[in-house]
The first five atom37 places (N, CA, C, CB, O) and aatype in JSON, in Angstrom:
{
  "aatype": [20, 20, 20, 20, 20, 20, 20, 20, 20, 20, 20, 20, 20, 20, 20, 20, 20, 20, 20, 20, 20, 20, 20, 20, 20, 20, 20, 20, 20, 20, 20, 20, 20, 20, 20, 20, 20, 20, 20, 20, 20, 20, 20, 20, 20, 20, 20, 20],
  "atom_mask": [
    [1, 1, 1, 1, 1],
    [1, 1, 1, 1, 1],
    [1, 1, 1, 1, 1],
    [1, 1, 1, 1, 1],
    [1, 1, 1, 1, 1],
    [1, 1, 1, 1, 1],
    [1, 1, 1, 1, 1],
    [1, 1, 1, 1, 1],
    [1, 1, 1, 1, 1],
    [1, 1, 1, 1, 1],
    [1, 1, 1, 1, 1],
    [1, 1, 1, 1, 1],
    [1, 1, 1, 1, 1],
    [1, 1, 1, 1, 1],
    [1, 1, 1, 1, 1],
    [1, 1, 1, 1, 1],
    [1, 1, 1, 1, 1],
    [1, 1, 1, 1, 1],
    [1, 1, 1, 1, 1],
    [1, 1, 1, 1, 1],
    [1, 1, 1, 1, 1],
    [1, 1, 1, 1, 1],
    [1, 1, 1, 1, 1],
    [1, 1, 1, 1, 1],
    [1, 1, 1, 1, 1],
    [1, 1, 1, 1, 1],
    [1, 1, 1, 1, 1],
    [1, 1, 1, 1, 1],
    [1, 1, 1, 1, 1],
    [1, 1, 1, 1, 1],
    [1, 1, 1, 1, 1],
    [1, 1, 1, 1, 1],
    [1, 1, 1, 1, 1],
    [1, 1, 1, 1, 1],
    [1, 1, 1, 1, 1],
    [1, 1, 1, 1, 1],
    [1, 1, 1, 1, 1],
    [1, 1, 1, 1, 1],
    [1, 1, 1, 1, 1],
    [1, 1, 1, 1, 1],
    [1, 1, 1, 1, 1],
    [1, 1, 1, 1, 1],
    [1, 1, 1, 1, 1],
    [1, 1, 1, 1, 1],
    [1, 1, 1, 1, 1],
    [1, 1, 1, 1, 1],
    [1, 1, 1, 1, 1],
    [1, 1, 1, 1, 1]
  ],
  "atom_positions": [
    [[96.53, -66.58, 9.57], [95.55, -66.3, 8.56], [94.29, -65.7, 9.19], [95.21, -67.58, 7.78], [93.67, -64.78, 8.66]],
    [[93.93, -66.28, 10.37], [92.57, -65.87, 10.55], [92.68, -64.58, 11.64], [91.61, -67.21, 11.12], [91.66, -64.18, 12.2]],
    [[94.34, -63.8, 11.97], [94.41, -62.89, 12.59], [94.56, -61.66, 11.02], [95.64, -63.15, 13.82], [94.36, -60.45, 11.15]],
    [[94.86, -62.16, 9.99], [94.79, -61.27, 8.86], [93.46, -60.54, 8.87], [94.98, -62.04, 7.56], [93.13, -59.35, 8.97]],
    [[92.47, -62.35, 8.64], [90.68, -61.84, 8.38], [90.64, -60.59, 9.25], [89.24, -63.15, 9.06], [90.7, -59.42, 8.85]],
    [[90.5, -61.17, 10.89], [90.06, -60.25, 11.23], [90.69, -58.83, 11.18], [89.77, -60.62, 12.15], [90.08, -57.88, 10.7]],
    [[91.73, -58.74, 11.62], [92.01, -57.29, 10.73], [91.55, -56.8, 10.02], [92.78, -57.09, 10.15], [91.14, -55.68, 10.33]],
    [[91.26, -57.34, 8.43], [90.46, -57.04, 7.52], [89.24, -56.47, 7.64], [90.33, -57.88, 6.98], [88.75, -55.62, 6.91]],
    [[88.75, -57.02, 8.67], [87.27, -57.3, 9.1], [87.11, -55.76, 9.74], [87.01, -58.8, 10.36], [86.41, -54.85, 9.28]],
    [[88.07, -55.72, 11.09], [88.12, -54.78, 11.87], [88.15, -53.25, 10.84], [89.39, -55.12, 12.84], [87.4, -52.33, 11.18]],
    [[89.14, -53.06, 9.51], [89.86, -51.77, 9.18], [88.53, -51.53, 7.94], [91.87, -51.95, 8.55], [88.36, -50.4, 7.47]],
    [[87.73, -52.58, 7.55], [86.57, -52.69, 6.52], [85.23, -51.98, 7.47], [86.27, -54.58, 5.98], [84.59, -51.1, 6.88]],
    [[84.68, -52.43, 9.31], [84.38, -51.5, 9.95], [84.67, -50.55, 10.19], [84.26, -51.63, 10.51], [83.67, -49.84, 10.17]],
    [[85.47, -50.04, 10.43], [85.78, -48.66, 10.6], [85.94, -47.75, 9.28], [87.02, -48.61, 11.39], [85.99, -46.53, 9.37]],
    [[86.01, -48.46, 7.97], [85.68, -47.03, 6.76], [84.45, -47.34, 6.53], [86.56, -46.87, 5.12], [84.11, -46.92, 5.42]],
    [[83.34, -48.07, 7.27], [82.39, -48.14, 7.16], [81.6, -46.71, 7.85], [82.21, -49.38, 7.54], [80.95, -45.79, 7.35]],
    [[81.98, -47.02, 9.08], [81.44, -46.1, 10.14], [82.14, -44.55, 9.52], [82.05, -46.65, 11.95], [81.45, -43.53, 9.59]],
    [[83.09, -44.51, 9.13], [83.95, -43.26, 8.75], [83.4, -42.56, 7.3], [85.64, -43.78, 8.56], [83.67, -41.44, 6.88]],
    [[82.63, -43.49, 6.74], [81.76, -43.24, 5.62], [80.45, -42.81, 5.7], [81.67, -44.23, 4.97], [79.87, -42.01, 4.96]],
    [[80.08, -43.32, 6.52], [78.63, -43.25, 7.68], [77.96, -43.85, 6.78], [77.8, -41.67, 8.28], [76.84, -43.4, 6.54]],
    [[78.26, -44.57, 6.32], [77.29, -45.92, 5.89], [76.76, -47.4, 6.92], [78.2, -46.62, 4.67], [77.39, -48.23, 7.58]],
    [[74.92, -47.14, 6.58], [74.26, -47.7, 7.48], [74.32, -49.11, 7.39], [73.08, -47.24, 7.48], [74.39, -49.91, 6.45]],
    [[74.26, -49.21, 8.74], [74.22, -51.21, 9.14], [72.94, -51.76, 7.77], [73.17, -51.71, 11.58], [71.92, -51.21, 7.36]],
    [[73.56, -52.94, 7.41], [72.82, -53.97, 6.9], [71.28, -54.55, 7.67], [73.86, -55.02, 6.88], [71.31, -55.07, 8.78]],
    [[70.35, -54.41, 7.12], [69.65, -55.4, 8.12], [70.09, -56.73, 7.82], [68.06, -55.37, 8.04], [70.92, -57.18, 7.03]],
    [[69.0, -57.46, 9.02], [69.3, -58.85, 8.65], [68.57, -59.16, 7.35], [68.88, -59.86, 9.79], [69.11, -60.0, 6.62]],
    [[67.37, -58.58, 6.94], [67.09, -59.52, 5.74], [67.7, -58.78, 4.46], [65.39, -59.82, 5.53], [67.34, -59.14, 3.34]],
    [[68.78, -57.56, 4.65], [69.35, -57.65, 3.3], [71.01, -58.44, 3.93], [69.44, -55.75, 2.36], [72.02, -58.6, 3.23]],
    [[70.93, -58.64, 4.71], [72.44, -59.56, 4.92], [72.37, -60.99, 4.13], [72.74, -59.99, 6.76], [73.23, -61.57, 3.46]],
    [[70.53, -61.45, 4.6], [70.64, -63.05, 4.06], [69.72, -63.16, 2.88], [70.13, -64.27, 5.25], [69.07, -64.18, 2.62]],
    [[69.68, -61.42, 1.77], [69.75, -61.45, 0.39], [71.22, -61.49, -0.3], [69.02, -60.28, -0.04], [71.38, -61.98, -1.42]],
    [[72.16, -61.0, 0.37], [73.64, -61.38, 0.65], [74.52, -62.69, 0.55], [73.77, -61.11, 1.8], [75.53, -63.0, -0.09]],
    [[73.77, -63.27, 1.38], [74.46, -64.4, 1.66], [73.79, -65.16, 0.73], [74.49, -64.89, 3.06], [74.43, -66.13, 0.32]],
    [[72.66, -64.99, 0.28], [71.77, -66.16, -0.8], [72.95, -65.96, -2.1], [69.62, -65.52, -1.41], [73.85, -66.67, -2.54]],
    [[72.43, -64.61, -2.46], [73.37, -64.22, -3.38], [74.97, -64.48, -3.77], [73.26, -63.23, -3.2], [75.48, -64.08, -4.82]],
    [[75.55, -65.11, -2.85], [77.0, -65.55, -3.03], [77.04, -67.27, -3.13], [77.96, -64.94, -1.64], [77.92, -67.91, -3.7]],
    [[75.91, -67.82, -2.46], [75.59, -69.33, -2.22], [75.09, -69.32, -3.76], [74.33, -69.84, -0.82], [75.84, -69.9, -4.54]],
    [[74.15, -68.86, -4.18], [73.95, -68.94, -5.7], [74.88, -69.28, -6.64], [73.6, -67.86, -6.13], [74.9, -70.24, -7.41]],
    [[76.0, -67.94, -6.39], [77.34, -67.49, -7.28], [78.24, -68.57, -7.37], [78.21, -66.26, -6.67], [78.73, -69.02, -8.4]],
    [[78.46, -69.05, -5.97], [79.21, -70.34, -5.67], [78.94, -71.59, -6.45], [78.97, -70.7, -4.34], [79.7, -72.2, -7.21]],
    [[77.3, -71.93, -5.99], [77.14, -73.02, -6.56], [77.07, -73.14, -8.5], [75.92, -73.42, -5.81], [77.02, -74.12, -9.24]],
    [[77.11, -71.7, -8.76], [76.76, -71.84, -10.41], [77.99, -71.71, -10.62], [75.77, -70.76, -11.3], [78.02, -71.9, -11.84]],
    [[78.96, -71.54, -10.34], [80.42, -71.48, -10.64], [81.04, -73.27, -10.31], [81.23, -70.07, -9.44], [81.93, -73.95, -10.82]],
    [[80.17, -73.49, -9.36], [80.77, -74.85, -8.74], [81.9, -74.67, -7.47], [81.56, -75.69, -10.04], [82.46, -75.63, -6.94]],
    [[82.11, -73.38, -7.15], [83.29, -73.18, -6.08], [82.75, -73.46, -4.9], [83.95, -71.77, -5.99], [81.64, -73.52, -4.38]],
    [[83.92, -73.61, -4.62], [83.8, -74.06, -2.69], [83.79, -73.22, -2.19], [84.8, -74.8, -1.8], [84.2, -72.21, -2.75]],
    [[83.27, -73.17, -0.76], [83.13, -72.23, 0.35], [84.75, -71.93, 1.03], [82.0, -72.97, 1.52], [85.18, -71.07, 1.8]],
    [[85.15, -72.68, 0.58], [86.44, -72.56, 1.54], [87.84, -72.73, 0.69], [86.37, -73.81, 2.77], [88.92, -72.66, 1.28]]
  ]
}
């Protein structure tokens, strides 16, 4: 499973870069990450 992620991870960088779409900063990464912790908790879902 977690050799899938990264795959995922890996082939999601590269149409990134192939798109030439720019890196995230960090403070829109952890408007990102607020934003899904929000979603989660108003749904009630788990992280995992």
């Amino acid at each position: 499973m977690r050799r899938e992620a990264g795959k995922r991870l890996l082939d999601a960088m590269q149409r990134l870069r192939t798109a030439n779409v720019p890196p995230l900063t960090e403070e829109e990464i952890a408007d990102e990450v607020a934003a899904v912790r929000a979603a989660r908790k108003a749904t009630g879902a788990a992280g995992h």
